[in-house]
C-alpha positions, 0 to 999 in steps of 0.5 A, spaced: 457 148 737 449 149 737 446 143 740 440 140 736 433 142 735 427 136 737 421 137 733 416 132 737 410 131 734 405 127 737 397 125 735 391 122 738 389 115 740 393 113 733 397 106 736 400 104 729 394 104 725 399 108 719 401 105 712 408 104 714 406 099 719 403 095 715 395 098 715 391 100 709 391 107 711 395 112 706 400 115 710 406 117 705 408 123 709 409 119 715 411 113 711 417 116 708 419 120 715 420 112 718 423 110 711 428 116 712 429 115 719 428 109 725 422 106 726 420 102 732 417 096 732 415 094 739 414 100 742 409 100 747 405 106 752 404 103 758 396 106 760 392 106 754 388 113 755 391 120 754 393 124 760 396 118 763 401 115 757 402 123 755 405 124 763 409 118 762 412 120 757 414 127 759 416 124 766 420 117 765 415 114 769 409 109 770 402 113 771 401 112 779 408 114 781 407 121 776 401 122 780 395 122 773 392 115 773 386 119 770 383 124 766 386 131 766 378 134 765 376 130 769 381 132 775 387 128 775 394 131 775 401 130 776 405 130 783 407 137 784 415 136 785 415 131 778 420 132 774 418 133 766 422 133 759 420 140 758 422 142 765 429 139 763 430 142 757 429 148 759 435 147 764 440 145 758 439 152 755 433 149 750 427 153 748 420 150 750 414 151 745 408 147 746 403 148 739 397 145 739 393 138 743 397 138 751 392 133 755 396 134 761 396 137 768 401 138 774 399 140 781 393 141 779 388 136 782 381 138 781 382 143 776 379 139 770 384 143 765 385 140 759 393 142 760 397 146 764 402 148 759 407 153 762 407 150 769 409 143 765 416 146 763 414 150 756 417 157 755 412 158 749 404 156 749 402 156 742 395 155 742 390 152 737 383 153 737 380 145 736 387 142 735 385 141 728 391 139 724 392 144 718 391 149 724 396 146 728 401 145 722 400 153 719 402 155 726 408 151 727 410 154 720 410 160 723 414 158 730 419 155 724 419 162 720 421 165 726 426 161 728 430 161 722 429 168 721 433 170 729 438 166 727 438 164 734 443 160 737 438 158 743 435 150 741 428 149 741 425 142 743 417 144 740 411 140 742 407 139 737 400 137 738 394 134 734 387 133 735 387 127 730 386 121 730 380 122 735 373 120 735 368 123 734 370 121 726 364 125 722 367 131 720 373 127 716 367 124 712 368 128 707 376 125 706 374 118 708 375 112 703 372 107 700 369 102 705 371 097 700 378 099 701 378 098 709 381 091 712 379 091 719 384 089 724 383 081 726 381 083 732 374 085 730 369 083 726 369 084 719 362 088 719 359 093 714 359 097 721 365 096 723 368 098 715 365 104 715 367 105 722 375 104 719 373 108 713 372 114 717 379 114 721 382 114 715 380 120 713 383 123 719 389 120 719 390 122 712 388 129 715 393 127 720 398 126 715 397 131 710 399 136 716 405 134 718 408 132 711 406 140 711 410 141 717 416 137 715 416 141 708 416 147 713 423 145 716 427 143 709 425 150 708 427 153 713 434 150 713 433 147 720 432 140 718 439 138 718 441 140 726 434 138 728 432 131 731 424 130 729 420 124 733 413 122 732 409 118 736 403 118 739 399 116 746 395 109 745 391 105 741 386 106 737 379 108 740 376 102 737 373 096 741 379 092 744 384 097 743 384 104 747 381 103 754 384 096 755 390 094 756 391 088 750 396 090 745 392 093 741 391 099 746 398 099 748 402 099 742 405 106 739 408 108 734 415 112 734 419 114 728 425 118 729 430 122 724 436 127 725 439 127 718 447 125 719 447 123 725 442 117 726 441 111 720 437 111 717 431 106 714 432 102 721 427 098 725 428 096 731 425 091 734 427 091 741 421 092 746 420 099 749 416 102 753 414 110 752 418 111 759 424 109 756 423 117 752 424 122 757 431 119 759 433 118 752 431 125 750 435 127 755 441 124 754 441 126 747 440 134 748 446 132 753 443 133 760 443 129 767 438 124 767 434 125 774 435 120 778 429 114 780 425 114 773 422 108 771 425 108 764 431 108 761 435 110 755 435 107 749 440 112 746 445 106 745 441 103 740 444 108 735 451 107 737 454 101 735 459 101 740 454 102 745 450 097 748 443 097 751 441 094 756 434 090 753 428 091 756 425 084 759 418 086 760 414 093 762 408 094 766 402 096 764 396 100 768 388 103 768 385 107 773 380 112 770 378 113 764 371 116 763 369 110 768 372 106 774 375 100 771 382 099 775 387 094 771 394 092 773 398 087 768 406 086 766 408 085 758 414 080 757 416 078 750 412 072 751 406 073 755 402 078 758 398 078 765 393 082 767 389 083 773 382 086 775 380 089 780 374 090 780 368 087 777 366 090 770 365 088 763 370 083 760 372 089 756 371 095 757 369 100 752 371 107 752 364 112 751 366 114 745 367 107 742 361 104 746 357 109 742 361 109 736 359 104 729 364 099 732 362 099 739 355 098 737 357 092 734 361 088 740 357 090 746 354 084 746 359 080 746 364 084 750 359 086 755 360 080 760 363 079 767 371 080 767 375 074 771 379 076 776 386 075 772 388 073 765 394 071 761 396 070 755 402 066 750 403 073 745 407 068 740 401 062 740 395 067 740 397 074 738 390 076 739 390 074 746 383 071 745 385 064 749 386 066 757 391 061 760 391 062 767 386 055 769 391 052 764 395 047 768 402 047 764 402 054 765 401 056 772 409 057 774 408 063 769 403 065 772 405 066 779 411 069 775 408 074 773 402 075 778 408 076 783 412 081 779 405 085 778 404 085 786 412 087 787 411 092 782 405 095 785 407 094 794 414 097 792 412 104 788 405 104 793 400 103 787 393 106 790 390 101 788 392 097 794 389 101 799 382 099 795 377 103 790 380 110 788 375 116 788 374 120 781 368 122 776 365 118 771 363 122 765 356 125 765 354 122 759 354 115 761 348 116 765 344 117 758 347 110 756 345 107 762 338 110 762 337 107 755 339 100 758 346 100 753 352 100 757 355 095 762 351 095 769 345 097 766 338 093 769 334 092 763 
């Protein structure tokens, strides 16, 4: 029997901003897919920038043990005898295509390449000027078309890329919605600016939306649906203030929705804790291959079984290294709690260059631009919004050296680089323009 096809879809700086999550964006493509299928609930990455969280996901493993603890235009990459889900597949008979957005490399340091493709473990690279989704969606159709047409018994495992939902948001004005129909998160002020802001990204997580409800029709219509696992996911959070670049739940959390007709319940929500490491091994296990020794994450196949049991997962690490700027972060995230620690002096939060600029950052800077402290700690059920730092508090002090103590093991045990001091990379060019005008943290005014 044929082995099943995995039509991986993956978008950009997205977090769980989705109808389907409870968000006032319009999303019904993708709402009916977690209707369908399974969603997940508490499901998180563990760096909250692309490159990193993307290997992550292709390797099982955390970001300083695959080697990307940075951005991969601006020269970071995977360890070269890294083992990736497309390399695996490929081992297994699977077909490996890659259409649209990659963002990661592989025994590239300082390449300052966008993705290594073909090196990743892909067979096939279909590229996609601009990564936009309509342009994304009208070649996946194609590779689809083609596949139903060869009747080939070879399985596929397509990576399907989009640019959206990543700023800059200007070019979706156009299908933005009204600003009196956005909320903002409560984490952020409810300003005119921030409003706007949303509205924005609304436009292109509709654009976002559009596309792949395209793609999902394509399948049905190709009559590959019935033997093909679909998965959506995405990287990080969203890239606004508190979210993508800091490691507070809202940059960490992710979306993931799966759906294989017949095989897989659908109209689930799991709300077991995961990590996007746990998707490599589960992956694997579903296309029938041997999971490679010493990775970080594991399997979460089990929950689909009901003779199965899983092993619940009672915490995940979380890391910031580089992003367009030094601000080297460690923490662990349990159930309860979360611990963070900085390492470096810098802005209590830190802002992406996109986000600083943007109508949401401008809002903030003030109040975020104030010196970090050297650790945090948070009660995820008694302050959800992780605003009450908790590590001066009396009665908690024997969480905190619990979790201060698992971060320090983590980090001795997996070599972490940070313990051999400041790690060398590249800011972006374009914050000098931001110190030059007094706006960015650091700058003398």
């Amino acid at each position: 029997m044929k082995k099943p096809n995995i039509l991986f879809m993956i978008s950009h700086d997205t977090g769980r901003y989705l109808g389907c999550y409870g968000r006032t964006v319009e999303t019904p493509s993708i709402d009916a897919l977690a209707e369908k299928g399974v969603r997940f609930d508490q499901y998180f990455c563990p760096a909250p920038q692309c490159s990193p969280s993307r290997g992550s996901i292709l390797t099982g493993l955390y970001p300083h043990n695959h080697g990307m603890i940075g951005l991969a235009h601006l020269g970071f990459s995977m360890h070269p005898g890294v083992a990736t889900l497309p390399k695996e597949l490929g081992k297994q008979g699977y077909e490996t295509a890659l259409i649209g957005f990659s963002h990661e490399t592989i025994d590239e340091p300082d390449s300052r390449l966008t993705s290594s493709t073909s090196k990743l473990g892909y067979d096939k690279v279909l590229p996609v000027p601009g990564d936009r989704g309509p342009q994304v969606a009208d070649r996946v159709l194609d590779y689809l078309h083609e596949k139903a047409e060869a009747k080939d018994e070879k399985p596929f495992f397509a990576s399907v890329g989009f640019f959206e939902t990543h700023r800059d948001f200007d070019e979706y004005e156009a299908v933005a919605d009204p600003v009196d129909r956005v909320v903002p998160p409560s984490y952020l002020p409810d300003t005119p600016q921030v409003r706007e802001d949303f509205a924005l990204l609304h436009g292109s997580a509709k654009v976002l939306d559009q596309s792949i409800g395209r793609i999902l029709r394509g399948l049905e219509e190709s009559g590959l649906s019935d033997n093909t696992l679909v998965i959506y996911t995405t990287d990080h959070g969203i890239a606004f203030p508190r979210a993508k670049g800091t490691l507070m739940d809202a940059g960490l959390e992710t979306a993931l929705i799966m759906y294989y007709p017949g095989q897989i319940a659908g109209g689930l929500v799991m709300n077991q804790l995961l990590c996007n490491i746990d998707l490599m091994p589960t992956l694997l296990e579903f296309a029938g291959a041997e999971i490679p020794q010493g990775l970080d994450g594991s399997s979460f196949l089990g929950l689909f079984k009901s003779d199965t049991q899983v092993k619940p997962r009672d915490h995940f690490f979380s890391e910031l290294t580089w992003h367009d700027q030094y601000h080297p972060m460690r923490g662990v995230r349990t159930e309860s709690y979360k611990y963070i620690r900085n390492f470096e002096d810098g802005p209590s939060v830190y802002l992406p260059l996109d986000i600083h600029r943007s109508l949401s950052g401008q809002v903030v800077r003030e109040e975020y631009y104030k010196p970090n402290v050297p650790e945090e700690l948070y009660s995820l059920q008694d302050d959800p919004l992780e605003t009450n730092n908790l590590v001066h508090v009396p009665e908690y002090q024997q969480v905190l050296k619990e979790l201060r103590d698992k971060v320090e093991v983590w980090m001795k045990t997996t070599n972490d680089p940070l313990l051999n001091g400041t790690v060398t990379g590249l800011a972006a060019p374009e914050w000098q323009e931001q110190l030059d005008n007094g706006s960015a943290y650091g700058a003398k005014k």
